[in-house]
C-alpha positions in Angstrom: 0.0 0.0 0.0 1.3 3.6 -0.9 -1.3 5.4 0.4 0.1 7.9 3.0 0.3 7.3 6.8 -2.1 9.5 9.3 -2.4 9.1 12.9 -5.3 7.0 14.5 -8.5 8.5 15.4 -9.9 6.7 18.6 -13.1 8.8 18.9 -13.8 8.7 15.3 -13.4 5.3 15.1 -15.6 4.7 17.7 -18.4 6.5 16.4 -17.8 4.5 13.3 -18.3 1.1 15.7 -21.2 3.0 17.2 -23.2 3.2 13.8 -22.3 -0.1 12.6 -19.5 1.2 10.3 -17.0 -0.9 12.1 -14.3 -3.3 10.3 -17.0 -5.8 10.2 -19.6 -4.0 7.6 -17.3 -4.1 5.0 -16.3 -7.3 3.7 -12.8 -8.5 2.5 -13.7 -8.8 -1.3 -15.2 -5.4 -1.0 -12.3 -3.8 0.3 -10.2 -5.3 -2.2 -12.4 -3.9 -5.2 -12.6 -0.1 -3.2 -8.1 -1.4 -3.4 -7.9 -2.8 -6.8 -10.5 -1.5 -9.3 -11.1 2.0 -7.0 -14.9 0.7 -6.6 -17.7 -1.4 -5.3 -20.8 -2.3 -6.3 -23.5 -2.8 -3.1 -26.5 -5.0 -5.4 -30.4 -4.4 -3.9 -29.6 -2.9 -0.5 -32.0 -0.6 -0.5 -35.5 -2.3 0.8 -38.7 -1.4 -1.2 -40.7 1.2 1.5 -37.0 3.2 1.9 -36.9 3.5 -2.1 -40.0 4.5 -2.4 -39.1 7.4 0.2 -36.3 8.2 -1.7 -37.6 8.4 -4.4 -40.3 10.5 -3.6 -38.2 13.1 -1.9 -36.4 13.1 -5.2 -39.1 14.0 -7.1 -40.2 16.7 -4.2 -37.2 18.4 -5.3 -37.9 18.5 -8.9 -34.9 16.9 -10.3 -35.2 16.2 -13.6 -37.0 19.4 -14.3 -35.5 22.8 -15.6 -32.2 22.3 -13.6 -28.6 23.4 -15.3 -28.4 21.9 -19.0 -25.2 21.0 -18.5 -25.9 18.8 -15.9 -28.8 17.3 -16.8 -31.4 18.6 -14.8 -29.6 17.8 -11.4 -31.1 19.5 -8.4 -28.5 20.2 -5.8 -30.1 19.7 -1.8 -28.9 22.5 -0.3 -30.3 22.1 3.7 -31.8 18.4 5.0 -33.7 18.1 7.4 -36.2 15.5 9.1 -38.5 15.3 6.9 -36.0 13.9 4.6 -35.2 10.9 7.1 -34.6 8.8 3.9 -31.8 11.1 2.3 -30.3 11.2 6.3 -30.6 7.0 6.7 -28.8 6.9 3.4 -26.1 8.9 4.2 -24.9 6.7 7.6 -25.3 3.6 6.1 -22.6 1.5 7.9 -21.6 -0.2 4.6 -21.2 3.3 3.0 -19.3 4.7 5.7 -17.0 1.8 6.2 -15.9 2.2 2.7 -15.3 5.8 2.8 -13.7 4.9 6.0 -11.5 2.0 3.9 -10.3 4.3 0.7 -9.6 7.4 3.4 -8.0 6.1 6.1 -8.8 9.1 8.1 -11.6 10.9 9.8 -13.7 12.3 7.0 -16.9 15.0 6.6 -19.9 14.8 5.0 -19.1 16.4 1.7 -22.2 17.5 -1.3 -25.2 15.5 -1.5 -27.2 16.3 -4.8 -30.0 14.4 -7.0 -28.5 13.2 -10.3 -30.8 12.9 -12.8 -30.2 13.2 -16.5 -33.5 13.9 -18.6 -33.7 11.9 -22.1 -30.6 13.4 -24.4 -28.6 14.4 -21.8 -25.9 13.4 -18.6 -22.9 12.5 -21.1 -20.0 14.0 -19.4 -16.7 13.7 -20.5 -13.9 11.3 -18.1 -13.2 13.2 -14.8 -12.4 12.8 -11.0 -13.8 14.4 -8.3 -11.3 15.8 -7.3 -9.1 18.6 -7.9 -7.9 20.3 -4.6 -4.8 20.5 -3.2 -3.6 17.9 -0.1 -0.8 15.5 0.4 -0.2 13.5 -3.0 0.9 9.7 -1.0 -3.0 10.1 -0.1 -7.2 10.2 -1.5 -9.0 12.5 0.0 -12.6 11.7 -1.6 -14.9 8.8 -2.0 -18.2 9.3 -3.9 -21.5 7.4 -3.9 -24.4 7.2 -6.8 -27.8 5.7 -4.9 -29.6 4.1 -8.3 -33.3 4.8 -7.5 -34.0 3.2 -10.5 -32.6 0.7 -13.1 -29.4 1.4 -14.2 -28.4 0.2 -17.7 -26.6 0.8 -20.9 -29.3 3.4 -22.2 -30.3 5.5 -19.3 -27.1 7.0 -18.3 -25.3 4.4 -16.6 -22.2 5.3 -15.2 -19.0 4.3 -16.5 -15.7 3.9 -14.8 -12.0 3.0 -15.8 -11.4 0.4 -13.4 -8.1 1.1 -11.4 -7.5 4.4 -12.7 -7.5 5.8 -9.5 -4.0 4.7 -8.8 -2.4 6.9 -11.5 -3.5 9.7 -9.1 -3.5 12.2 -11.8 -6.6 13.7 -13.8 -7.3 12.1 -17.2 -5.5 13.8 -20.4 -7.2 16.2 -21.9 -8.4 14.0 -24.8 -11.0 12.4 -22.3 -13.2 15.4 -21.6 -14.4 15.1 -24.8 -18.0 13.1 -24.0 -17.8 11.2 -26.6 -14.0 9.9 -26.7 -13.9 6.4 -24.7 -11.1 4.8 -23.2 -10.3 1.4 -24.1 -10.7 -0.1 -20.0 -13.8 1.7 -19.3 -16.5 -0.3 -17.5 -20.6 0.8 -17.8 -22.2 -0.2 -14.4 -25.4 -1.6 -14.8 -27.5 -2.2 -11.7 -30.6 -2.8 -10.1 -33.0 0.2 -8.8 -32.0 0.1 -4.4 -28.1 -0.7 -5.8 -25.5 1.1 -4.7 -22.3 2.5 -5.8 -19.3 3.3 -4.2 -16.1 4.4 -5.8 -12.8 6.1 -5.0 -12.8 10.1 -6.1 -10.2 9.7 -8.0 -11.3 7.3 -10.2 -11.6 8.3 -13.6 -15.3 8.2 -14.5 -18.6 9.9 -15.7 -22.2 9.8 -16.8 -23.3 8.7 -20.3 -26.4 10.2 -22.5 -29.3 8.7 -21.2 -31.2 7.6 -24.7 -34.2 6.6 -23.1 -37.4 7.9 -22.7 -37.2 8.3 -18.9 -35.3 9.8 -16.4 -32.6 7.8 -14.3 -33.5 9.1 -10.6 -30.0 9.1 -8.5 -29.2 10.3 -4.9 -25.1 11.3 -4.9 -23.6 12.1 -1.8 -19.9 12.6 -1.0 -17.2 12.3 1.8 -13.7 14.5 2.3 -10.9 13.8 4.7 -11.9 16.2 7.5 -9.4 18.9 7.0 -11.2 19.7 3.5 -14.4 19.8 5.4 -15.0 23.1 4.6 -15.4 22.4 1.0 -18.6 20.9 1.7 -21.6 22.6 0.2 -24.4 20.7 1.7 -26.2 22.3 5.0 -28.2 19.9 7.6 -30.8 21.1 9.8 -32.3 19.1 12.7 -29.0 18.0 13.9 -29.9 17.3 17.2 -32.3 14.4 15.8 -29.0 12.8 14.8 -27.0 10.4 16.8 -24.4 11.9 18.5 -22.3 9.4 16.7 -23.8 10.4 13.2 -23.1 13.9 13.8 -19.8 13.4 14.8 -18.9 10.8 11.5 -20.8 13.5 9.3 -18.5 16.7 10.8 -21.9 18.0 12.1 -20.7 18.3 15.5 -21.0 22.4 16.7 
């Protein structure tokens, strides 16, 4: 491993226990795709009655609708709250946390949390990472998560991903920001609606045109090593409704 050395975190690490995010929730052949290909693939995890919440606080927030072009209609969530308890479970899941726990190897923040959802004709993005700060180059400093509230495949704007790419730990040339230029390892995730996908920041990756002739509902949500926390964009009210824990994992604290 090359990844660069940090000091333990007792209390962080016990929070992480304290939510079920412990060594435990994450098994071995998951943490040797998060090593090896820079992501995981979490099939049907999400149980019908939390979908449907999900997806209908998607749809409360209009994504889809007249959002930014260029992204395809996303609708960034700004402030949560209680009444978007679904969004909130989501976002402490302990197999979710573990892996962000795994790739960072440090105590980490709650970073953006948007709705992805390309409309029909658009989401094709060219090759990127997500990230493009500064911080010390032996480490990763963000981990990234798509929530697929529906069927993912080939013609909906499936994600696709160049497995292990993540290790170069450099952006891709500039070549690959065209959309439409492909790289000869890249992987299209397809997966069933409650799936979930985790991946390394750093891995090279991006939407596709969704050529259907419905939208692809997804919940993103991000997580920085803590001293980037203040990169995060997302606001959450009702903190006090949180485990202590939570709050703490999710830099809520204060």
């Amino acid at each position: 491993m090359d990844e660069a050395a940090h000091p333990g975190d007792a209390a962080f690490e016990e929070a992480l226990a304290a939510l079920g995010a412990g060594p435990a929730a994450l098994s071995a052949g998951d943490g040797r795709a998060l090593d090896d290909a820079g992501y995981v693939l979490f099939r049907s995890v999400v149980d019908p009655a939390w979908l449907e919440a999900l997806r209908a606080d998607c749809d409360g927030c209009g994504a889809g609708g007249d959002g930014d072009s260029a992204q395809g209609g996303n609708q960034q969530l700004a402030r949560l709250g209680e009444h978007q308890g679904a969004v909130l479970r989501a976002l402490r899941w302990p197999r979710l946390l573990a892996a962000a726990w795994h790739v960072l190897r440090r105590p980490f923040a709650l970073g953006a949390v948007a709705w992805r959802c390309p409309r029909p004709g658009l989401g094709q993005q060219g090759l990127h990472m997500d990230w493009s700060g500064p911080g010390e180059p032996g480490a990763f400093h963000v981990v990234t998560a798509l929530w697929y509230l529906d069927e993912v495949t080939p013609d909906n704007g499936a994600t696709r991903l160049v497995p292990g790419s993540h290790k170069l730990r450099r952006r891709p040339p500039k070549d690959l920001a065209d959309p439409a230029r492909h790289h000869p390892q890249e992987a299209t995730v397809e997966a069933e609606a409650g799936s979930v996908l985790v991946f390394n920041g750093h891995l090279w990756h991006s939407g596709t045109r969704n050529r259907s002739g419905a939208p692809r509902r997804a919940l993103q949500c991000g997580f920085v090593a803590r001293e980037h926390s203040r990169m995060s964009c997302t606001t959450v009210d009702e903190t006090e409704s949180m485990p202590k824990a939570a709050r703490h994992v999710l830099g809520l604290m204060g």
